[in-house]
N, CA, C and O atoms as a printed pandas DataFrame, in Angstrom:
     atom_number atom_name residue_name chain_id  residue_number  x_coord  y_coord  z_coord
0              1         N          UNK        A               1  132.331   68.554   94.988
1              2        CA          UNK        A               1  132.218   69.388   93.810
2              3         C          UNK        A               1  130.858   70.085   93.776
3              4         O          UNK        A               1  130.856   71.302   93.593
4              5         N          UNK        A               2  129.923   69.561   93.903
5              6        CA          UNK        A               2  127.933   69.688   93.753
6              7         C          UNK        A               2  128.296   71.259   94.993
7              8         O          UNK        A               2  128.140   72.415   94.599
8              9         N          UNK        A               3  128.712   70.958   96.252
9             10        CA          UNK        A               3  128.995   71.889   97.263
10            11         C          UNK        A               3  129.326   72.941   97.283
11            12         O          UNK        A               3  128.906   73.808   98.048
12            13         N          UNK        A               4  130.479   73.111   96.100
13            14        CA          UNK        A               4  131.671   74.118   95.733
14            15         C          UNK        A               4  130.624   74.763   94.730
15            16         O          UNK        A               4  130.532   75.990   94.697
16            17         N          UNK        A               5  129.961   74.100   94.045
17            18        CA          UNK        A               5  128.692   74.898   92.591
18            19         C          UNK        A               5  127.806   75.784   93.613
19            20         O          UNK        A               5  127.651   76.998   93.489
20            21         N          UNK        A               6  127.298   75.065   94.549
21            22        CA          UNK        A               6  126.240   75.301   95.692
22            23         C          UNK        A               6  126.992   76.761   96.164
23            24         O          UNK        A               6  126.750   77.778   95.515
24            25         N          UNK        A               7  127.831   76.796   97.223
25            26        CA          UNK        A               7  128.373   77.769   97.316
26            27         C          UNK        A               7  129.041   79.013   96.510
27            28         O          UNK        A               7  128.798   80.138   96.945
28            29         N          UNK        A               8  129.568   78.927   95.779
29            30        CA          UNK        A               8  129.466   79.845   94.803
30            31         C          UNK        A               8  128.470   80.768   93.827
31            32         O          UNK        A               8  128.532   81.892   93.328
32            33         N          UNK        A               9  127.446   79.578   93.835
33            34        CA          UNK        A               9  126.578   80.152   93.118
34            35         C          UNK        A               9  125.209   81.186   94.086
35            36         O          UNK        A               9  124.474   82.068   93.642
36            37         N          UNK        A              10  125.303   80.623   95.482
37            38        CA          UNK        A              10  124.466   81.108   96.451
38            39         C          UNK        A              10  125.286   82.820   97.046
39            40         O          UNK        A              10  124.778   83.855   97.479
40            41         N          UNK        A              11  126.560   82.456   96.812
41            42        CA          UNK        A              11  127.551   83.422   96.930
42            43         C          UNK        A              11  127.163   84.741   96.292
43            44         O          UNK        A              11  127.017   85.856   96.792
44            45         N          UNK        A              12  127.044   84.327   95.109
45            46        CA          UNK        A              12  126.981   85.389   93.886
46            47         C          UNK        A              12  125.683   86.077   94.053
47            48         O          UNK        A              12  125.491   87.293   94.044
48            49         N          UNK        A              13  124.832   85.143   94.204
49            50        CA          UNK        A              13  123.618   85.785   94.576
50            51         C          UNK        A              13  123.197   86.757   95.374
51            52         O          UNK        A              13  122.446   87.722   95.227
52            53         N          UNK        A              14  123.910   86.260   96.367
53            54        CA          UNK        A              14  123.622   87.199   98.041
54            55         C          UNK        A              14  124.826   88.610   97.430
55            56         O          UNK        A              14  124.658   89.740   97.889
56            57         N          UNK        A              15  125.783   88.386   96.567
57            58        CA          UNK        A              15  126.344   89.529   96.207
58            59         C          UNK        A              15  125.241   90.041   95.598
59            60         O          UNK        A              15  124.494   90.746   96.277
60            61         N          UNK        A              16  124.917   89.774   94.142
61            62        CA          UNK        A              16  124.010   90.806   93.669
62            63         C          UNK        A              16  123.215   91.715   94.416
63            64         O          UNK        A              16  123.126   92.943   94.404
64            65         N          UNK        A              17  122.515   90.588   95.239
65            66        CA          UNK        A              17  121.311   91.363   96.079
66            67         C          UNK        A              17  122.135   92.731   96.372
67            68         O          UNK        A              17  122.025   93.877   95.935
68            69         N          UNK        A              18  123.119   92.033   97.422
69            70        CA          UNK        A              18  123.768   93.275   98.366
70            71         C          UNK        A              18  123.848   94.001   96.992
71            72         O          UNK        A              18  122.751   94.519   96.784
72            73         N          UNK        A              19  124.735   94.247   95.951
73            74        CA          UNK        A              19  125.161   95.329   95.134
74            75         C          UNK        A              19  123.991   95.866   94.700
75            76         O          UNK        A              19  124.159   97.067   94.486
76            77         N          UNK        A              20  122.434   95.369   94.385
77            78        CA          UNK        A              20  121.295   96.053   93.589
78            79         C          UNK        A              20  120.592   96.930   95.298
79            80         O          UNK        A              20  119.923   97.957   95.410
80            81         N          UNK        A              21  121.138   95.940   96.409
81            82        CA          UNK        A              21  120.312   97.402   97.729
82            83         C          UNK        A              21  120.843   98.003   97.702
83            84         O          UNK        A              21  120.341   99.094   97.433
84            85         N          UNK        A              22  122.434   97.977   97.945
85            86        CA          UNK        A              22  123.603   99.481   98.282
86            87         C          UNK        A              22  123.552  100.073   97.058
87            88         O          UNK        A              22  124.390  100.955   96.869
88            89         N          UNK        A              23  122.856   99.844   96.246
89            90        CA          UNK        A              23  123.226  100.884   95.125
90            91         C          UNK        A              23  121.814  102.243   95.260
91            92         O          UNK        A              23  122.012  103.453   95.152
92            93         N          UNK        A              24  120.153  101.418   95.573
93            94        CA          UNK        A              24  119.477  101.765   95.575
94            95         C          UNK        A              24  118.983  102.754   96.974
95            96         O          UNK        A              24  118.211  103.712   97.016
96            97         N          UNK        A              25  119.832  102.030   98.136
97            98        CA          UNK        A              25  119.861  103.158   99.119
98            99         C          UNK        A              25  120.657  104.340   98.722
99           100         O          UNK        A              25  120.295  105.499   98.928
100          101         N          UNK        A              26  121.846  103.964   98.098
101          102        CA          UNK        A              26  122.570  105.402   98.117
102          103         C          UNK        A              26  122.541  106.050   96.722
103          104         O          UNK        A              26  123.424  106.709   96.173
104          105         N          UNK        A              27  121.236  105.684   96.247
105          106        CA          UNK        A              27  120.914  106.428   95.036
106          107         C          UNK        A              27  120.622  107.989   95.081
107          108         O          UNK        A              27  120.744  108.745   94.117
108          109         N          UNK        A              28  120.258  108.313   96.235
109          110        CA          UNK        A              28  119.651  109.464   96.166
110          111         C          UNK        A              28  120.952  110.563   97.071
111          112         O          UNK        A              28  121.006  111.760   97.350
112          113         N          UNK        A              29  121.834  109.397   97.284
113          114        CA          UNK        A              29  122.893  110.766   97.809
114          115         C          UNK        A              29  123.947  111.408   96.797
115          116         O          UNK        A              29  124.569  112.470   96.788
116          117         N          UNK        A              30  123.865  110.152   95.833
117          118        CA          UNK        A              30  124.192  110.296   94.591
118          119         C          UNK        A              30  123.549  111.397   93.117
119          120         O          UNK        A              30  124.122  111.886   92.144
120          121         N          UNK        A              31  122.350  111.419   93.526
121          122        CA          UNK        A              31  121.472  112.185   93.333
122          123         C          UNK        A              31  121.709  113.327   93.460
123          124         O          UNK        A              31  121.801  114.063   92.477
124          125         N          UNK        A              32  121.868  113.760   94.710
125          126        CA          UNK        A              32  122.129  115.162   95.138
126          127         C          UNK        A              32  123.166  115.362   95.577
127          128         O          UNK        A              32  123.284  115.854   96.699
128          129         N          UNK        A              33  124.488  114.952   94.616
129          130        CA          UNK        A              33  125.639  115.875   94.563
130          131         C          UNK        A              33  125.615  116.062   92.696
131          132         O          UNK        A              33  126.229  116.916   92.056
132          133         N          UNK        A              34  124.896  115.203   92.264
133          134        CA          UNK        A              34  124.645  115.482   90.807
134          135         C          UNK        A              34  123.594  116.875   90.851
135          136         O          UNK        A              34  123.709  117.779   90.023
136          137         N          UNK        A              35  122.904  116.883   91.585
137          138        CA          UNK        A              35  121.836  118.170   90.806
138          139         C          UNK        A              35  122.437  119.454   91.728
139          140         O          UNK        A              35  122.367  120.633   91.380
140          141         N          UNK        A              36  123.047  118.957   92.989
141          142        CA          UNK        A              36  123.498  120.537   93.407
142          143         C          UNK        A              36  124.515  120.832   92.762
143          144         O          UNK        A              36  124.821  122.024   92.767
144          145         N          UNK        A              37  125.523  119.717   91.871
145          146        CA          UNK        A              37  126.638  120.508   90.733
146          147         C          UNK        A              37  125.881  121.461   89.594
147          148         O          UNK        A              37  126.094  122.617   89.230
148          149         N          UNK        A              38  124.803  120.355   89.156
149          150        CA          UNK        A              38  124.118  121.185   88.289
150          151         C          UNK        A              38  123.646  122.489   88.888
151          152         O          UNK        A              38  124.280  123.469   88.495
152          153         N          UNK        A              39  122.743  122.704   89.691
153          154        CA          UNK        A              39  122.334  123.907   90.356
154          155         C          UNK        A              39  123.539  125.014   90.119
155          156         O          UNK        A              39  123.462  125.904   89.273
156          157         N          UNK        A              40  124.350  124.871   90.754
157          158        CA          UNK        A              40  125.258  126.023   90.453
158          159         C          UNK        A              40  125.659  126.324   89.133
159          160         O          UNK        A              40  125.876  127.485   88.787
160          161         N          UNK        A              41  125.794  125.165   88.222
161          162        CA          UNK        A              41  126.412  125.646   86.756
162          163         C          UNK        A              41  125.018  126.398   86.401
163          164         O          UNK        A              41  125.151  127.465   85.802
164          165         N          UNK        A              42  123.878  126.029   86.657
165          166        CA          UNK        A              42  122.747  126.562   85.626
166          167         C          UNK        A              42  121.731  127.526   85.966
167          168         O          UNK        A              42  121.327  128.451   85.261
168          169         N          UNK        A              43  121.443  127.272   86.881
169          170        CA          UNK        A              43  120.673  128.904   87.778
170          171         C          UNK        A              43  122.001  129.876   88.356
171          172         O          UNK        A              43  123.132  129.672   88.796
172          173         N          UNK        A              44  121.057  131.128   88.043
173          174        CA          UNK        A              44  121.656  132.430   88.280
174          175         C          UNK        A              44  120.751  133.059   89.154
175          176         O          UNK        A              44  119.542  132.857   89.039
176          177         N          UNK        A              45  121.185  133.752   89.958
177          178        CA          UNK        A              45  120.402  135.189   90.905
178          179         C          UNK        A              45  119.681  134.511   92.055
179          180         O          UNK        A              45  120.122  133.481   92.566
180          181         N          UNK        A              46  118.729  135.018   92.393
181          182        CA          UNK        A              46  118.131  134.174   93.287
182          183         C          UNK        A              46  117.846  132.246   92.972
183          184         O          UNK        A              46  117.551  131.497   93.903
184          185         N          UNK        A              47  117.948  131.944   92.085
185          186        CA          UNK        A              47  117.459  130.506   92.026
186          187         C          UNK        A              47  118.219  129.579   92.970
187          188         O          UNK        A              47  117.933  128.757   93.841
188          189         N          UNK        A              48  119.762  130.288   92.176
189          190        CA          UNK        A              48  121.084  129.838   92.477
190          191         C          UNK        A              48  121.074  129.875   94.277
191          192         O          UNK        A              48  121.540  128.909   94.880
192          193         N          UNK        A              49  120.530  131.018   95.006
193          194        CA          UNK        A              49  120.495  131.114   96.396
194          195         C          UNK        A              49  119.720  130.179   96.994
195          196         O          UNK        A              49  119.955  129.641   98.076
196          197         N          UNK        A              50  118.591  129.947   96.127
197          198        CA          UNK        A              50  117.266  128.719   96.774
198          199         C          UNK        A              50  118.299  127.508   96.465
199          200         O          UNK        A              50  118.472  126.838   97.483
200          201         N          UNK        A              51  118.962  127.083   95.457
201          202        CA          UNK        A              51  119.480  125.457   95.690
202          203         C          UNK        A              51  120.571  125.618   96.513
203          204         O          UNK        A              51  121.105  124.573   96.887
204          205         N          UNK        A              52  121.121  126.841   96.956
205          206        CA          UNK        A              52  122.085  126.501   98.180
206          207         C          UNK        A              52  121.679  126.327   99.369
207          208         O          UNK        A              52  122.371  125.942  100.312
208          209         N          UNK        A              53  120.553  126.599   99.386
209          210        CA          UNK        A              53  120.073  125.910  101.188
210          211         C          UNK        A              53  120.224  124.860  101.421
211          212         O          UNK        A              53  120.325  124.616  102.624
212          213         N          UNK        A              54  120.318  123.726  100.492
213          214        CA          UNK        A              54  120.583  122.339  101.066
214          215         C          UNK        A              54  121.880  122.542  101.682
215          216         O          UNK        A              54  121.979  122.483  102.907
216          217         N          UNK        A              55  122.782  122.751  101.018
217          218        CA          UNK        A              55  123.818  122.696  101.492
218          219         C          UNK        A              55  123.816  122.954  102.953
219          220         O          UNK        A              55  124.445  122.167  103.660
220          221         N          UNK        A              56  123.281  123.810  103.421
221          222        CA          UNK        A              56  123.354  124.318  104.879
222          223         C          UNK        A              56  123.369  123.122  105.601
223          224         O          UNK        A              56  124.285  123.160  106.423
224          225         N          UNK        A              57  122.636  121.903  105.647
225          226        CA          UNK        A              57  122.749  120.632  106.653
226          227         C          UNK        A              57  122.887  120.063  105.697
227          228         O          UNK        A              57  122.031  119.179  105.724
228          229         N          UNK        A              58  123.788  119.944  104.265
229          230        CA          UNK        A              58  123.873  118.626  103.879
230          231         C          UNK        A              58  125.434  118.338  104.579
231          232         O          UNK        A              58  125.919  117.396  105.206
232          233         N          UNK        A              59  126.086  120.069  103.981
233          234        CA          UNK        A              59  127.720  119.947  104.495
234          235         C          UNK        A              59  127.799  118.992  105.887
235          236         O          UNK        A              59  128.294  117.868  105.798
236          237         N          UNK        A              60  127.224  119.557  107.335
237          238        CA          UNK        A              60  127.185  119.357  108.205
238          239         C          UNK        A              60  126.883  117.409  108.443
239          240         O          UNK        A              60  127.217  116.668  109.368
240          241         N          UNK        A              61  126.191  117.152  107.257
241          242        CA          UNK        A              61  125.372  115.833  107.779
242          243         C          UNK        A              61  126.657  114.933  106.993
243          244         O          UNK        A              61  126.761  113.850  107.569
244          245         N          UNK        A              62  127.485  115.040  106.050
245          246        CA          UNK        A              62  128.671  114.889  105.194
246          247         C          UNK        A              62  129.730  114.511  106.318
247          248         O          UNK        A              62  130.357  113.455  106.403
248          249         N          UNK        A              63  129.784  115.539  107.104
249          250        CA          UNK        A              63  130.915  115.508  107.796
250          251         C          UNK        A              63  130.656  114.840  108.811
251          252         O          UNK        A              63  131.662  114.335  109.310
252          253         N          UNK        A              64  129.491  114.579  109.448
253          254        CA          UNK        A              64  129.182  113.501  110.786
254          255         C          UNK        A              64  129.212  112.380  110.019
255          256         O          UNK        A              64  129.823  111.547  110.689
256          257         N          UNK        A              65  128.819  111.800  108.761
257          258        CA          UNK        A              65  128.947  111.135  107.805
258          259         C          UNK        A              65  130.277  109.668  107.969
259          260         O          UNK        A              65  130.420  108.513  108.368
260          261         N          UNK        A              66  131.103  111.029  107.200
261          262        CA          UNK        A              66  132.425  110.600  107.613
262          263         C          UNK        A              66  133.102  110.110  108.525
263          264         O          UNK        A              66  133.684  109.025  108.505
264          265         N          UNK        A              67  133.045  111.244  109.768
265          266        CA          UNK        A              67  133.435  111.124  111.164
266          267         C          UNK        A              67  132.854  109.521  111.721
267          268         O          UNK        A              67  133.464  108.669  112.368
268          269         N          UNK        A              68  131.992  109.514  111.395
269          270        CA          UNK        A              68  131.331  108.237  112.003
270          271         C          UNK        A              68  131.842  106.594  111.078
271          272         O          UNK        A              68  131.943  105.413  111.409
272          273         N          UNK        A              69  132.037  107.330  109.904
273          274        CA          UNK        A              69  132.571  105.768  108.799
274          275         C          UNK        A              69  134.037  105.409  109.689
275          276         O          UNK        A              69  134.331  104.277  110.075
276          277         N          UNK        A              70  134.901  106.704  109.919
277          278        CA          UNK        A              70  136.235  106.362  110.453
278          279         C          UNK        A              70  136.190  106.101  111.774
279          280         O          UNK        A              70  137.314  105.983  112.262
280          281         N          UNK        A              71  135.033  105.929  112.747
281          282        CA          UNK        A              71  134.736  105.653  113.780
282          283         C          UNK        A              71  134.694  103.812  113.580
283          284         O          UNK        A              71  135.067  102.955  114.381
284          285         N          UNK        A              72  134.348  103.718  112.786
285          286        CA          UNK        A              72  133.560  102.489  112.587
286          287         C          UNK        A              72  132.785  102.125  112.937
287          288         O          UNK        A              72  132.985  101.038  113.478
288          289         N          UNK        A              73  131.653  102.510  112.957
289          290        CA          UNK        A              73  130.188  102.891  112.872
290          291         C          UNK        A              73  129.789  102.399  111.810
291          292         O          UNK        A              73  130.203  102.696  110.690
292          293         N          UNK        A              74  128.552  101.228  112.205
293          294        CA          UNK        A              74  127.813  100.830  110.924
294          295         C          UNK        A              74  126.544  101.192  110.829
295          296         O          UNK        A              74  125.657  100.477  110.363
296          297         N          UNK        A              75  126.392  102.384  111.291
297          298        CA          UNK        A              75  125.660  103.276  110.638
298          299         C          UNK        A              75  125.613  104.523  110.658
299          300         O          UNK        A              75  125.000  105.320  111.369
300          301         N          UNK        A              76  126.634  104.681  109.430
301          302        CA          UNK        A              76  127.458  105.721  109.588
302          303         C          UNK        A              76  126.293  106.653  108.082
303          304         O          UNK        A              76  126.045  107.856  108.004
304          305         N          UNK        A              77  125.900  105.693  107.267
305          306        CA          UNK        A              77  125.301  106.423  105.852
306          307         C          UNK        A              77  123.883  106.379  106.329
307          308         O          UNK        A              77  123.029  106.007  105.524
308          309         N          UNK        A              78  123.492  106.750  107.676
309          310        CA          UNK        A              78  121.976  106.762  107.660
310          311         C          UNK        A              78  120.802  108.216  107.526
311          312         O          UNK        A              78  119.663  108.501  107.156
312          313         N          UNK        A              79  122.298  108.934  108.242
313          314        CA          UNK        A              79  121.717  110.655  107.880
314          315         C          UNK        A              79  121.736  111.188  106.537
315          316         O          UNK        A              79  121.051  112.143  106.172
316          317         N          UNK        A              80  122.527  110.555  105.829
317          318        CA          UNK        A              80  122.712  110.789  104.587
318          319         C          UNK        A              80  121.227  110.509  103.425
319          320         O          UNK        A              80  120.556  111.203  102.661
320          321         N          UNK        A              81  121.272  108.734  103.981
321          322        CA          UNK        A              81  120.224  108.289  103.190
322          323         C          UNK        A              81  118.655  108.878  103.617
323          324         O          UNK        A              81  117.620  108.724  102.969
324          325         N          UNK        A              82  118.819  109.538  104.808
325          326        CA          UNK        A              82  117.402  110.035  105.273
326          327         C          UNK        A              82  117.093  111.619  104.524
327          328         O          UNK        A              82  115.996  112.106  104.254
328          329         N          UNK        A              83  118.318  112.143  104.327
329          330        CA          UNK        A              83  118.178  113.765  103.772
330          331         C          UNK        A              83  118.304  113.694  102.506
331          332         O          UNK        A              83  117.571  114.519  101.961
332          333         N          UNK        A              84  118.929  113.053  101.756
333          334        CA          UNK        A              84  119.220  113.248  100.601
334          335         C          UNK        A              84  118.152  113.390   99.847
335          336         O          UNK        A              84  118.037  114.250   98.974
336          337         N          UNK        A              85  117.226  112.464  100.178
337          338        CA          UNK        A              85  115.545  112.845   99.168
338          339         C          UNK        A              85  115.053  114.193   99.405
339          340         O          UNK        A              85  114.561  114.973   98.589
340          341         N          UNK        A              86  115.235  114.326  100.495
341          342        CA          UNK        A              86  114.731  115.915  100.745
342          343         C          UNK        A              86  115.524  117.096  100.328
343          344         O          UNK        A              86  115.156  118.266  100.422
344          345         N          UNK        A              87  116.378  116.769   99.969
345          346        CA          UNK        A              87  117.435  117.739   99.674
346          347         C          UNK        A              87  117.577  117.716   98.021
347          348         O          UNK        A              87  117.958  118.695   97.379
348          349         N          UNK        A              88  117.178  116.331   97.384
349          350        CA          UNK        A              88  116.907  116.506   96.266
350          351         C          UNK        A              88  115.646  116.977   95.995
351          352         O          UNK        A              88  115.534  117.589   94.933
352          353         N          UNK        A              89  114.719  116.858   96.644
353          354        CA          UNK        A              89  112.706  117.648   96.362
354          355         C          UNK        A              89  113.018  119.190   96.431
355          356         O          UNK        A              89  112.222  120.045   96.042
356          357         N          UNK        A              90  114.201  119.445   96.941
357          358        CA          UNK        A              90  114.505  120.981   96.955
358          359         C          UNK        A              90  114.832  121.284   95.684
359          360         O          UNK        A              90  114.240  121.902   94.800
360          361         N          UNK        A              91  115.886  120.739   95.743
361          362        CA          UNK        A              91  116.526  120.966   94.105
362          363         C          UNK        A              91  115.628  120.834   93.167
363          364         O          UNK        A              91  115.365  121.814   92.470
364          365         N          UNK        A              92  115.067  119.770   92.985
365          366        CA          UNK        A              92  113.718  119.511   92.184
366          367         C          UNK        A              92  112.846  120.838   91.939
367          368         O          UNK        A              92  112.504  121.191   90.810
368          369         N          UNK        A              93  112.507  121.567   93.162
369          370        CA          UNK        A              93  111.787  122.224   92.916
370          371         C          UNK        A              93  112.252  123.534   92.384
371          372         O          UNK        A              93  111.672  124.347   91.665
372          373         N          UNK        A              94  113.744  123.540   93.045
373          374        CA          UNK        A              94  114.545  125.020   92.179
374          375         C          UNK        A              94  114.577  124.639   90.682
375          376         O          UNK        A              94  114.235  125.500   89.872
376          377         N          UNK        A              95  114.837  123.809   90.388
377          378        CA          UNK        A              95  115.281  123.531   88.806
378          379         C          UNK        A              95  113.466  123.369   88.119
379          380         O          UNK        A              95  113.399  123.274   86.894
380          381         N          UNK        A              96  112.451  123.351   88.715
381          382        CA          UNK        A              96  111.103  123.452   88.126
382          383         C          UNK        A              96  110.425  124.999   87.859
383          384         O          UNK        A              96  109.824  125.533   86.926
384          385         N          UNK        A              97  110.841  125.373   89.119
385          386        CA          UNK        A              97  110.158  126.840   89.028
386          387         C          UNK        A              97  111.382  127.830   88.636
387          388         O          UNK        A              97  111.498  128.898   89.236
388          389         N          UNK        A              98  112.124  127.523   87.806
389          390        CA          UNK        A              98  113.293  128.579   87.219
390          391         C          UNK        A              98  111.879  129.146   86.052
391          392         O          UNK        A              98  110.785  128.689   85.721
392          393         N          UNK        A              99  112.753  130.456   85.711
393          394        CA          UNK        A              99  112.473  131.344   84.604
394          395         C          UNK        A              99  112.545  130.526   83.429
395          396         O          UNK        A              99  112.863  129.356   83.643
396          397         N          UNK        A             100  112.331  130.846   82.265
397          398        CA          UNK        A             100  112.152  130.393   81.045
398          399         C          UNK        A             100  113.884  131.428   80.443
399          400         O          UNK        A             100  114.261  131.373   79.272
């Protein structure tokens, strides 16, 4: 019984962990499909053209992304987690230096 508490409870733990890292690595890819939706609803004219450059290698890095999860590849979310900050400092900076 003491064993079955032991295990379960060591269980749960090593879950959390895992659920509070995978959440915090893929925070920022999460990130930047939230602000490039925004980008398009809210800048106009040129702004709108500066937050579409991510897109240019995010599409591309999406789709090796994928390709590689259905490969079964375990490390398939690493291009992702490496661009996404940068791709959000973009956005960041379109949505800072907009017009008033």
């Amino acid at each position: 019984m003491n064993i079955q508490k032991r295990f379960s409870k060591k269980f749960l733990w090593v879950l959390c962990i895992l659920i509070v890292v995978i959440t915090n690595i893929m925070a920022p890819v999460v990130a930047y499909l939230v602000f490039q939706i925004r980008a398009f609803m809210k800048l106009r004219g040129g702004r709108r053209i500066f937050a579409a450059v991510p897109m240019l290698f995010m599409i591309p890095i999406f789709v090796i992304s994928i390709e590689a999860l259905f490969k079964g590849s375990n490390m398939w979310p690493i291009f992702l987690i490496l661009a996404s900050p940068i791709a959000c400092l973009w956005l960041w900076i379109a949505f800072k230096y907009q017009r008033a």
